[in-house]
VOVO-288033 format. One record per residue (C-alpha): residue in one letter; x, y, z. Coordinates in Angstrom, 3 decimals, always signed. Layout:
N
+------+----------+----------+----------+
: resn :       px :       py :       pz :
+------+----------+----------+----------+
:    a :        X :        Y :        Z :
...
+------+----------+----------+----------+
END
This chain:
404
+------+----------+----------+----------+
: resn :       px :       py :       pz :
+------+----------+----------+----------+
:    x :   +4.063 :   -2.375 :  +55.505 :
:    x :   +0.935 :   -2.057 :  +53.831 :
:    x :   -1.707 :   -4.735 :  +53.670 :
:    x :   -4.304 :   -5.042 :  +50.792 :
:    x :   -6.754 :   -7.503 :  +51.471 :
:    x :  -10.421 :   -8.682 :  +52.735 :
:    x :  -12.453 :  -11.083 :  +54.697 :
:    x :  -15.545 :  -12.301 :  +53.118 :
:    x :  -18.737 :  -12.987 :  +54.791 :
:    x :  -21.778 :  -15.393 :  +53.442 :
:    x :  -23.012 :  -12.393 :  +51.756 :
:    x :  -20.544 :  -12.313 :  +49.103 :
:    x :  -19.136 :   -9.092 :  +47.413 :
:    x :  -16.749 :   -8.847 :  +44.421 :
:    x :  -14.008 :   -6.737 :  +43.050 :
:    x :  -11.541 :   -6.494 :  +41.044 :
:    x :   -9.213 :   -9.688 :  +42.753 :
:    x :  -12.072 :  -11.812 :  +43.578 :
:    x :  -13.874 :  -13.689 :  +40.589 :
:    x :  -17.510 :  -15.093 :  +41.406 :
:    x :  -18.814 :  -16.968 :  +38.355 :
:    x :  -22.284 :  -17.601 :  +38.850 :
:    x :  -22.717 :  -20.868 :  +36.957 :
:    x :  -26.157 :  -20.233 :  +36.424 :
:    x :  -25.434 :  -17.517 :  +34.282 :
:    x :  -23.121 :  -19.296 :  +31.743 :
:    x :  -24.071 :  -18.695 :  +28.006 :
:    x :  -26.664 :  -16.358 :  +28.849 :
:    x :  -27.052 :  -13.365 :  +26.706 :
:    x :  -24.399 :  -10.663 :  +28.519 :
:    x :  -22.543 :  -13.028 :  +30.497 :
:    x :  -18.547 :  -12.718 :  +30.594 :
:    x :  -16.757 :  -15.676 :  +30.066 :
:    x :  -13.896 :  -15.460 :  +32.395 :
:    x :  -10.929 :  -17.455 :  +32.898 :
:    x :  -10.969 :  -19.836 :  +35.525 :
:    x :   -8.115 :  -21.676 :  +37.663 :
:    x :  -10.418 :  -25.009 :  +37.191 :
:    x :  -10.134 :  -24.615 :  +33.464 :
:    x :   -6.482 :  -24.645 :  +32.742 :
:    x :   -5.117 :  -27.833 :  +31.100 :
:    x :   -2.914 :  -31.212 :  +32.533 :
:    x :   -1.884 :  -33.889 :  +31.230 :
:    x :   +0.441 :  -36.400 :  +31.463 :
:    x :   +1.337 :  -36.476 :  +28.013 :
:    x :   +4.984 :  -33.847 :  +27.302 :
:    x :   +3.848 :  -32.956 :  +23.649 :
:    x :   +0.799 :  -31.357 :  +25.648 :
:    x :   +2.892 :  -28.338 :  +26.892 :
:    x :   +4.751 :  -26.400 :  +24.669 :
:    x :   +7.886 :  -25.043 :  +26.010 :
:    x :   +7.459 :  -21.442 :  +27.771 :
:    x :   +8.397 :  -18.257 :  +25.899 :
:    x :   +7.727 :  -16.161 :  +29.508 :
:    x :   +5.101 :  -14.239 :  +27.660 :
:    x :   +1.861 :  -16.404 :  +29.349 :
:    x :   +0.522 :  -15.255 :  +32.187 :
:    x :   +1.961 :  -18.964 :  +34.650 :
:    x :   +5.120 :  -17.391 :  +33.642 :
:    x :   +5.325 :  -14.028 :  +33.377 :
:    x :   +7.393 :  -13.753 :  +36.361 :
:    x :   +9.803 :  -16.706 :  +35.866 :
:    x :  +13.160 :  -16.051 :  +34.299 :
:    x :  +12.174 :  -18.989 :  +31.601 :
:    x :  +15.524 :  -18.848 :  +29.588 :
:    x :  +17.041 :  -20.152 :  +32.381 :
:    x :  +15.119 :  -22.925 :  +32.850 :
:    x :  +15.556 :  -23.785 :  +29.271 :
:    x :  +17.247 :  -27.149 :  +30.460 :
:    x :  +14.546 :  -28.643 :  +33.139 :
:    x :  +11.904 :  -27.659 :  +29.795 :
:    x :  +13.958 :  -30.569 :  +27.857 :
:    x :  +12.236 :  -33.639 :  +27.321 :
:    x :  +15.539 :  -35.722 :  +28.864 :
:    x :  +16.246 :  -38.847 :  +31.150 :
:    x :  +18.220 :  -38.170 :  +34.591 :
:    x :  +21.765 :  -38.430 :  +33.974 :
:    x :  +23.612 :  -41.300 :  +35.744 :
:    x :  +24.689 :  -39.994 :  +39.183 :
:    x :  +23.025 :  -36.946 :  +38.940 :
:    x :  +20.667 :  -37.168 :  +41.840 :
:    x :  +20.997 :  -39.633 :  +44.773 :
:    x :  +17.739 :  -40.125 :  +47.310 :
:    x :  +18.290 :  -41.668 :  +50.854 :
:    x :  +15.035 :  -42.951 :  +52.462 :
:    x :  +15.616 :  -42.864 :  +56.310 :
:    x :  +12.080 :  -44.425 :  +57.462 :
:    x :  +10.801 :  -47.791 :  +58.854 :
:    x :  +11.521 :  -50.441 :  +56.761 :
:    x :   +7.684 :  -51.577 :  +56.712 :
:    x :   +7.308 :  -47.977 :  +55.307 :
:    x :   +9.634 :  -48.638 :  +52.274 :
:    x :   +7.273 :  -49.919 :  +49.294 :
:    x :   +8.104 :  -50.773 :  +46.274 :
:    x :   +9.046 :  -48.679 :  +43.542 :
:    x :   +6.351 :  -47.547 :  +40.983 :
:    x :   +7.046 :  -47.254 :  +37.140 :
:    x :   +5.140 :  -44.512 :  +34.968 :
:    x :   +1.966 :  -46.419 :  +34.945 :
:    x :   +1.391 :  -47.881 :  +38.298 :
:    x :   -0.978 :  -46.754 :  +40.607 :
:    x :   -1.288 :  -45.287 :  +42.876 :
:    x :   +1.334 :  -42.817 :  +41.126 :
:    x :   -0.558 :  -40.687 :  +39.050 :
:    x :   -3.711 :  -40.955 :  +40.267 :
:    x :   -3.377 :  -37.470 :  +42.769 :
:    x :   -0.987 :  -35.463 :  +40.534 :
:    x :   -1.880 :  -33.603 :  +37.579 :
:    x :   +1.290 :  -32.109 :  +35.363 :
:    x :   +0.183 :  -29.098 :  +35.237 :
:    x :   +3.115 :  -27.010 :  +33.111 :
:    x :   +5.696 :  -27.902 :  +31.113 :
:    x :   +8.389 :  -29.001 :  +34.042 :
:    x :   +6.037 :  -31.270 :  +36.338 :
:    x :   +4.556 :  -33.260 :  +33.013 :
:    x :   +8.584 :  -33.542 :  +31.959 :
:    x :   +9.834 :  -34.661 :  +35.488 :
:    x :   +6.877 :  -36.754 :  +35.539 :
:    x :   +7.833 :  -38.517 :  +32.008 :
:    x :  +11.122 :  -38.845 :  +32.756 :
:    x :  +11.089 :  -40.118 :  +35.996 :
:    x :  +11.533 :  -44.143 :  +35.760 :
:    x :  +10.724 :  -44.893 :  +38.949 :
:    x :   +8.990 :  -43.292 :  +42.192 :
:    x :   +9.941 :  -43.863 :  +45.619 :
:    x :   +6.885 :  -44.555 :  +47.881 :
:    x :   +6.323 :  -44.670 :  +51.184 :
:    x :   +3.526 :  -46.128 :  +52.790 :
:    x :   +1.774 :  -44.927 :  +56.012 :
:    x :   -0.222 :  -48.245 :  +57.684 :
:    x :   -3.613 :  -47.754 :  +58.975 :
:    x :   -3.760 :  -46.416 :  +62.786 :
:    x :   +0.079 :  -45.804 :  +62.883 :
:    x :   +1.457 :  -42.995 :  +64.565 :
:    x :   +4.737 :  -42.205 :  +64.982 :
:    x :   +6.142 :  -38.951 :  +66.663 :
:    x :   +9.804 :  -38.894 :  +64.870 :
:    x :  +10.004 :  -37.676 :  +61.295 :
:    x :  +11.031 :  -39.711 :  +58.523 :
:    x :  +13.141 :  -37.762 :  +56.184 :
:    x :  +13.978 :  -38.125 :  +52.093 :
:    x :  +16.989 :  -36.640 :  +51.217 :
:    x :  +17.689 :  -35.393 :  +47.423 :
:    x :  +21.064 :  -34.444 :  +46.833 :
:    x :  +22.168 :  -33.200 :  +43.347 :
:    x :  +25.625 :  -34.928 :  +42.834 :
:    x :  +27.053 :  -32.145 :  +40.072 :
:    x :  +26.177 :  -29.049 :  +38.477 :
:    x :  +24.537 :  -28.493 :  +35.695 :
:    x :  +23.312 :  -32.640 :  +35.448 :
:    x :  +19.722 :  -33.225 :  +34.754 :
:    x :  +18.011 :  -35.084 :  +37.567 :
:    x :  +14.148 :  -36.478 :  +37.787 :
:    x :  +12.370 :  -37.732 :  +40.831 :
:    x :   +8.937 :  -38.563 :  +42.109 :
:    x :   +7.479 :  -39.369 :  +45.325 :
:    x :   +4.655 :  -41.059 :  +46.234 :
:    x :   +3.437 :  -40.619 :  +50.113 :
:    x :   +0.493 :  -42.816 :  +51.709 :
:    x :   -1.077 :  -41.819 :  +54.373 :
:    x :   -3.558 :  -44.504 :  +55.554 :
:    x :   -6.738 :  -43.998 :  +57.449 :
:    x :   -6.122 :  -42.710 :  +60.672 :
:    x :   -2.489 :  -42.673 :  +60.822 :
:    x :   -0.569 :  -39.594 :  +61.865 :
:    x :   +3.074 :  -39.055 :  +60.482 :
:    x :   +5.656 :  -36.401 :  +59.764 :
:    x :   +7.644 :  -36.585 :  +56.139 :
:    x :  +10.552 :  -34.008 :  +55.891 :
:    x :  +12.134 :  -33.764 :  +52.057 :
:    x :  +15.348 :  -32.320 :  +52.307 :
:    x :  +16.980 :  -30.870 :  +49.108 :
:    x :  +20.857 :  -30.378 :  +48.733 :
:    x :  +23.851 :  -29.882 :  +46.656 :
:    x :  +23.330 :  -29.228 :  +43.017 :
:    x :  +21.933 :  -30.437 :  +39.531 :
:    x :  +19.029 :  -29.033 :  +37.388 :
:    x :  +16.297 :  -31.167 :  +39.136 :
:    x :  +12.609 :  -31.486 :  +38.167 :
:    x :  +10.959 :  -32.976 :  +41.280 :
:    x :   +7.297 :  -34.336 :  +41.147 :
:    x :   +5.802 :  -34.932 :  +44.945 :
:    x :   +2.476 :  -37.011 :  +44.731 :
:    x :   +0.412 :  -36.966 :  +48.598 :
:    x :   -2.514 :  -39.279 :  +49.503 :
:    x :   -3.953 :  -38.569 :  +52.921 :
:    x :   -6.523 :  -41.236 :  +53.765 :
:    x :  -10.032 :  -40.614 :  +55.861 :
:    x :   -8.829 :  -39.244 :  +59.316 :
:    x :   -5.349 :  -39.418 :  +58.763 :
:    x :   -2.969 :  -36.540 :  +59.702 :
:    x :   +0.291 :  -35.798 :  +57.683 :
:    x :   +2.667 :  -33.334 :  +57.660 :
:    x :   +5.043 :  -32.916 :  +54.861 :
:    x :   +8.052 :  -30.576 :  +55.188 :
:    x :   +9.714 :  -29.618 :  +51.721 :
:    x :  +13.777 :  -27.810 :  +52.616 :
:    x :  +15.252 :  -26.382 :  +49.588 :
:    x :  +18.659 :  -26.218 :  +50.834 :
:    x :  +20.848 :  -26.247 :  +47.383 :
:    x :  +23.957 :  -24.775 :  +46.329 :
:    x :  +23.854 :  -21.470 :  +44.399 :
:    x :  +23.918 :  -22.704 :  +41.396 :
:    x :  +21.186 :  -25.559 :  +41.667 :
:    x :  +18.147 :  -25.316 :  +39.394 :
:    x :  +14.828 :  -26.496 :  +40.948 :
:    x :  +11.399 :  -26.977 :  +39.839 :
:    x :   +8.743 :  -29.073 :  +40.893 :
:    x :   +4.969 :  -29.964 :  +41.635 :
:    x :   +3.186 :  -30.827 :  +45.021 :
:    x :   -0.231 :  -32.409 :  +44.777 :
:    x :   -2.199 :  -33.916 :  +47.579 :
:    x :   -5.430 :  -35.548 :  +48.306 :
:    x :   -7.041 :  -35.168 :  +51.427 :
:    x :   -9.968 :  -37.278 :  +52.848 :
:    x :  -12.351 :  -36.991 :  +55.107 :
:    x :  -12.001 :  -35.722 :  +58.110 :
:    x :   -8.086 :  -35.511 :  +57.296 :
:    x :   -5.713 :  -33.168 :  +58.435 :
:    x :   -2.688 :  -32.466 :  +55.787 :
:    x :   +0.092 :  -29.767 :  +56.453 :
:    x :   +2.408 :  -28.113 :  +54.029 :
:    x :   +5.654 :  -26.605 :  +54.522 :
:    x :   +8.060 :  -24.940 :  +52.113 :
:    x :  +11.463 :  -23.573 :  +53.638 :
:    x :  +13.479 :  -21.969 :  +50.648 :
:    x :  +16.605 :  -21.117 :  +51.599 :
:    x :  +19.168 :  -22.065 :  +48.675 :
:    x :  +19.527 :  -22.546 :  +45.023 :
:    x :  +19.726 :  -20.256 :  +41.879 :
:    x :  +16.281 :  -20.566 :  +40.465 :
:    x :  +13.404 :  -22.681 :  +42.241 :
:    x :   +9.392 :  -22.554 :  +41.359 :
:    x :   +7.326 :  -24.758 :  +43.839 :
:    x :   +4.207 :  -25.183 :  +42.860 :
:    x :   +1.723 :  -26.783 :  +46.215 :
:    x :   -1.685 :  -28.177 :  +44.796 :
:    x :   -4.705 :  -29.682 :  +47.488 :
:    x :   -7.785 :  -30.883 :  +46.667 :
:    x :  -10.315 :  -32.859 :  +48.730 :
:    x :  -11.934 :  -36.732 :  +48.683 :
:    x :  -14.260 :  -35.720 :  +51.494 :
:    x :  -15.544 :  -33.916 :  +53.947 :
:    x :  -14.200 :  -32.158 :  +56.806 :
:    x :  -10.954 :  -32.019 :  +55.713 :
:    x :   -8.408 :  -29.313 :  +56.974 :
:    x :   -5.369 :  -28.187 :  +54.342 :
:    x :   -2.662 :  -25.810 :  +55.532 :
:    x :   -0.094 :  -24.584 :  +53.388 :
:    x :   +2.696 :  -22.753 :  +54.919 :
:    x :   +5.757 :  -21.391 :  +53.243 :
:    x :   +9.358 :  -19.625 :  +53.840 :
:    x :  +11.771 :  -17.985 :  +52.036 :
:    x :  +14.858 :  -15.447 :  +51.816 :
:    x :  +16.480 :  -14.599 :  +48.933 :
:    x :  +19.909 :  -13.089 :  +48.407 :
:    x :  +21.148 :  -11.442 :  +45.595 :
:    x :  +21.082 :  -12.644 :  +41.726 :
:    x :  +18.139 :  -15.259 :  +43.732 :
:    x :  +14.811 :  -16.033 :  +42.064 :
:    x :  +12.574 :  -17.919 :  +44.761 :
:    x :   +9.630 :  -18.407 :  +43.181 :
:    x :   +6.214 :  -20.530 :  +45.099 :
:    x :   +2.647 :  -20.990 :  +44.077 :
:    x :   -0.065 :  -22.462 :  +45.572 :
:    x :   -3.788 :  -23.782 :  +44.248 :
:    x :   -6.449 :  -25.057 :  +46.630 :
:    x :   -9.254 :  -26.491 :  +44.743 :
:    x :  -12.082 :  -26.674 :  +47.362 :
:    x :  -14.092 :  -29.272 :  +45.353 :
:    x :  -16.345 :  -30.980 :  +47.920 :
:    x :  -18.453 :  -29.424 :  +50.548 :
:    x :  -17.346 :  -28.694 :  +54.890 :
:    x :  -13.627 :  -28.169 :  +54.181 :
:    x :  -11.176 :  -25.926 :  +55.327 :
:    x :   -8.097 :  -24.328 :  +54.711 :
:    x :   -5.383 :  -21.889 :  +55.569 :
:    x :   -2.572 :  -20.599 :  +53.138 :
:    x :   +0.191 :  -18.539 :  +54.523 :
:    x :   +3.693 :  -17.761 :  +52.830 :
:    x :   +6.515 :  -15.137 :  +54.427 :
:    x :   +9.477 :  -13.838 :  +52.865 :
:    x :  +12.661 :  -11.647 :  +53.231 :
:    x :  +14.992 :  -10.900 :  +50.465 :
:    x :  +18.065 :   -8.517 :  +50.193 :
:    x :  +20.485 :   -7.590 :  +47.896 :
:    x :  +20.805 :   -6.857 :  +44.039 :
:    x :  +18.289 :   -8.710 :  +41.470 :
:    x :  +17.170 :  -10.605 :  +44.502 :
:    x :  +13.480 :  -12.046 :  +43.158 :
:    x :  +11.095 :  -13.323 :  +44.676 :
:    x :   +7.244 :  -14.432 :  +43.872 :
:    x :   +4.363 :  -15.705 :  +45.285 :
:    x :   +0.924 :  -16.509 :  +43.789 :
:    x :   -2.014 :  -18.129 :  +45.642 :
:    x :   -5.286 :  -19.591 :  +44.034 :
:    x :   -8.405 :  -20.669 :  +45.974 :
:    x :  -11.284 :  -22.289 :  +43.755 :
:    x :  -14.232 :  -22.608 :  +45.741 :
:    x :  -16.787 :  -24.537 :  +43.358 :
:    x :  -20.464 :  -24.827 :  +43.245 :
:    x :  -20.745 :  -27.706 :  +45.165 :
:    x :  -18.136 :  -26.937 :  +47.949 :
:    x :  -20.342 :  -25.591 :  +50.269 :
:    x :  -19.850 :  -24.442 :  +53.800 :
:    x :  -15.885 :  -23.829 :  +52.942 :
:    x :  -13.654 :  -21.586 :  +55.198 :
:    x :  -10.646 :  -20.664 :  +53.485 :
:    x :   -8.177 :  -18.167 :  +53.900 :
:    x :   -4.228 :  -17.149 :  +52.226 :
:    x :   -2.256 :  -14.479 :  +52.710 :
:    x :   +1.046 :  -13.514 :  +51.661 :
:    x :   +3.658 :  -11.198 :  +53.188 :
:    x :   +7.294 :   -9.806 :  +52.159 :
:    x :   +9.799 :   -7.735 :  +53.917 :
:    x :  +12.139 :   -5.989 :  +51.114 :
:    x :  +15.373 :   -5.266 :  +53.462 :
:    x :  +17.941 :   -3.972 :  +50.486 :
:    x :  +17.467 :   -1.736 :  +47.164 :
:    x :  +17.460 :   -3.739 :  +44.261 :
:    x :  +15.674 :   -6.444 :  +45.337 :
:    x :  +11.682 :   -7.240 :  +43.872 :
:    x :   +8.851 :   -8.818 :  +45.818 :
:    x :   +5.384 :   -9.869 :  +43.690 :
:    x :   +2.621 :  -11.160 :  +45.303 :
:    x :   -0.377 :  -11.894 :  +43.378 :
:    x :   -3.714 :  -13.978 :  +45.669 :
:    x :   -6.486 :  -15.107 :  +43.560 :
:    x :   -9.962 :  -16.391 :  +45.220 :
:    x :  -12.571 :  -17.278 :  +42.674 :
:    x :  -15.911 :  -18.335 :  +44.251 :
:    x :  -19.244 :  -20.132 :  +42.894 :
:    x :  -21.315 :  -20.200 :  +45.440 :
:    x :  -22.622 :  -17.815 :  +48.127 :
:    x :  -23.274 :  -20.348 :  +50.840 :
:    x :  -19.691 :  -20.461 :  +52.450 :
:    x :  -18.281 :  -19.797 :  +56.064 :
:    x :  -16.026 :  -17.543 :  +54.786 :
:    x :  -13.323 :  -16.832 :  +52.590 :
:    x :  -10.625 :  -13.920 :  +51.797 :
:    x :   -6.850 :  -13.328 :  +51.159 :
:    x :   -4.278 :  -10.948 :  +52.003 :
:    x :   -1.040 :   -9.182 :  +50.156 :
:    x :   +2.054 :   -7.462 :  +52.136 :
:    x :   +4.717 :   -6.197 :  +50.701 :
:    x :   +7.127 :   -3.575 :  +52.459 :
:    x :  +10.357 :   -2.458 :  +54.203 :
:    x :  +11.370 :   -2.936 :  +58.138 :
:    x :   +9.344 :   -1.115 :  +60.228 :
:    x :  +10.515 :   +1.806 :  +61.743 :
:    x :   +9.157 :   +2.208 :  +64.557 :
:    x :   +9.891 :   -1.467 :  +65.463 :
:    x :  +13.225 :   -0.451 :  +64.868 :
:    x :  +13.104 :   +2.876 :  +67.145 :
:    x :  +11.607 :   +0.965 :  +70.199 :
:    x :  +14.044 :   -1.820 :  +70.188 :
:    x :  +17.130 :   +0.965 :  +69.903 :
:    x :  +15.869 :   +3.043 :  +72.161 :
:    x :  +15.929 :   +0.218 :  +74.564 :
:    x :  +19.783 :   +0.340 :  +74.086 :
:    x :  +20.089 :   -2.491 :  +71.268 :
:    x :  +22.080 :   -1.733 :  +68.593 :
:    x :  +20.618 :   -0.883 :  +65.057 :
:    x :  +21.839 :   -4.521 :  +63.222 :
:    x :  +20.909 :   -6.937 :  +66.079 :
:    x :  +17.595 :   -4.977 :  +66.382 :
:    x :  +17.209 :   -5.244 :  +62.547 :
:    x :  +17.521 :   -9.536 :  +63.159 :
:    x :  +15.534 :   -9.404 :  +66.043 :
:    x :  +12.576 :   -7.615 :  +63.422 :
:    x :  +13.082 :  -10.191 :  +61.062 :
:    x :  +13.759 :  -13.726 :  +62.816 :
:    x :  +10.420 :  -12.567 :  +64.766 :
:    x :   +8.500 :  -11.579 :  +61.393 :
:    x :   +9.953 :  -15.587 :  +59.654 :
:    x :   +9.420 :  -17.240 :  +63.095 :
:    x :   +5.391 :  -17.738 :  +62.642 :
:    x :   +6.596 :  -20.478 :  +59.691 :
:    x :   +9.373 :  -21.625 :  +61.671 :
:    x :   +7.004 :  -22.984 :  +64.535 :
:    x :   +4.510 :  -24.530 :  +61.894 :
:    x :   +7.565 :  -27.479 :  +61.768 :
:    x :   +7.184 :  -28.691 :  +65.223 :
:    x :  +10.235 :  -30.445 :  +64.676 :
:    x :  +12.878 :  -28.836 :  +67.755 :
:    x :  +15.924 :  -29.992 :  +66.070 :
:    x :  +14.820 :  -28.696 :  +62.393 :
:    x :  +13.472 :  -26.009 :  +63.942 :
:    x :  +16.941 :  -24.911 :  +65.458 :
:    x :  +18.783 :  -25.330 :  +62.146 :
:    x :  +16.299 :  -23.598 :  +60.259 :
:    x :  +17.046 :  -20.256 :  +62.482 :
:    x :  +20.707 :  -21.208 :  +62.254 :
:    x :  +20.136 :  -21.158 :  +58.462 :
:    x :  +18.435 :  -17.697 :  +58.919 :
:    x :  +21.331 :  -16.167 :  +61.027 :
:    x :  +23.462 :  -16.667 :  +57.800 :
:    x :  +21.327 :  -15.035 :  +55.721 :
:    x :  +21.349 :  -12.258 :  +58.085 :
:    x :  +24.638 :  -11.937 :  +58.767 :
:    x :  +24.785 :  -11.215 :  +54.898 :
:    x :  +23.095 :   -7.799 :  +55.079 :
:    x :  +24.760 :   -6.749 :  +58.028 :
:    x :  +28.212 :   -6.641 :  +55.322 :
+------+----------+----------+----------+
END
């Protein structure tokens, strides 16, 4: 595999993949006016987003006649989704309608599905962190779509509270055409995980939005596993409250054939002293397998001293399946730690290949070994033993696929 990419230093240099706007500049005579991830709209309001024709640029790679149902303005059927809390009781709030805080306060609709799941979800089940709690265990949420083709609407609503330190695992299965909003405060020197499993049935449709907060001196961790469903587009949003603040996003998939897997990622690095780390890995095989990654940073004026990082990488392990992988880093100021991103896209390696046969392994169990050990970097980021097990039981499947 090749890898196109770069590191940048304070000194700051610019091509092609990297936009610095120089605020200073703006409406001076010669300046470029240049599209900016910190410009495009949200709102909370449906008749704000037209539905997609697949001709702008958020969704030029998504297959958006598909999705033609999760675009409709339309309530969640009766049945269609049912959610199963398993978490302290203390943890349990409340449910929140459309207009109570603290839903809506972190999220931002920012396309046509979140600001419809968002609408048309009644009610948002919220958990509540306390202050100073830590707990080892994971507390899971489980979605499961009831029947196929039934519209289904949810919303979540995680607290973290100062200090606390917690693990929140979301675990997706069956089927229905879901919209699914997930709304993450992480209070001043709290540390969450959350732990997103898209586990569906073939021919589930998924879409959804992850924002999160993150205060000071918070740590907040990310992690997509996509293993199952027809269509899903996750989009992962962080921005800051304060400072030093560490995000990490982290993200898996493997898609099989007639599979669009689809996962972007925006970290707006709006205050000064924060960090963060964005890496996604994926495999795919078979015919019209699709998958597609695209990663924004925003560093703004005022963020300075940021470190941020994202890279991206694929391994391509049939003909006939497509891997795009577009990072984006826009920068406004020069005083930074540092800052880059990183593309891969490719087939196995052969000589990784070569040395493991030549050790007397045969050709398909050395092709797994290449791959489980390529996915396994995400894998560990779960730090959960038993979900860590079934995850790699989940990938053996997938491999055993390409070895027919």
């Amino acid at each position: 595999m090749s890898e196109e990419g770069e590191k940048l230093s304070p000194e700051l240099t610019a091509d092609d993949t990297i936009r610095v706007r120089k605020s200073a500049n703006a409406g001076q005579p010669g300046s470029q006016v240049m599209h900016s991830r910190a410009e495009r709209p949200w709102s909370h309001d449906v008749a704000d987003f037209a539905e997609p024709t697949g001709r702008e640029e958020e969704w030029r790679f998504t297959p958006v006649k598909k999705l033609a149902p999760v675009f409709a303005d339309a309530p969640t059927e009766d049945g269609a989704l049912q959610i199963e809390v398993d978490a302290p009781q203390a943890w349990q709030a409340p449910a929140l309608g459309r207009t109570e805080a603290p839903r809506g306060t972190v999220l931002r609709p920012a396309d046509r599905a979140a600001v419809v799941g968002s609408a048309n979800a009644e009610s948002a089940t919220h958990l509540v962190i306390p202050q100073d709690e830590e707990r080892s265990q994971p507390v899971t949420v489980r979605l499961r779509g009831q029947a196929e083709g039934r519209r289904a609407n949810s919303h979540l609503v995680i607290e973290a509270r100062p200090n606390s330190h917690a693990t929140v695992v979301l675990e997706h299965t069956g089927t229905a055409h879901h919209n699914g909003n997930v709304e993450v405060i992480v209070g001043d020197g709290a540390s969450l995980s959350v732990i997103s499993l898209q586990l569906w049935e073939d021919s589930a449709i998924h879409v959804g939005q992850h924002d999160a907060q993150v205060g000071r001196d918070a740590h907040y961790r990310h992690v997509n596993v996509t293993l199952g469903g027809g269509i899903v587009r996750l989009n992962a949003n962080v921005r800051y409250a304060g400072e030093g603040a560490d995000a990490q996003l982290f993200g898996l998939y493997f898609a099989d054939a007639g599979q669009h897997l689809e996962h972007r990622s925006f970290v707006d690095h709006n205050a000064p002293n924060n960090t963060s780390n964005v890496l996604y890995k994926g495999a795919l095989q078979g015919q019209d397998a699709h998958t597609v990654w695209v990663g924004d940073v925003l560093i703004q004026k005022e963020a300075e001293g940021t470190d941020s990082y994202e890279k991206n990488q694929n391994l391509v392990l049939t003909d006939g399946a497509r891997a795009d992988s577009v990072p984006n880093l826009e920068i406004e100021t020069g005083v930074i730690e540092g800052a880059g991103h990183a593309s891969t896209t490719g087939q196995l390696d052969g000589d990784h290949l070569w040395y493991l046969m030549a050790r007397g392994i045969p050709e398909k169990q050395a092709r797994r070994l290449v791959v489980r050990g390529f996915l396994n970097e995400i894998i560990q980021q779960i730090r959960v033993d038993e979900l860590e097990e079934r995850l790699m039981d989940a990938l053996e499947d997938e491999l055993a696929i390409s070895d027919n």
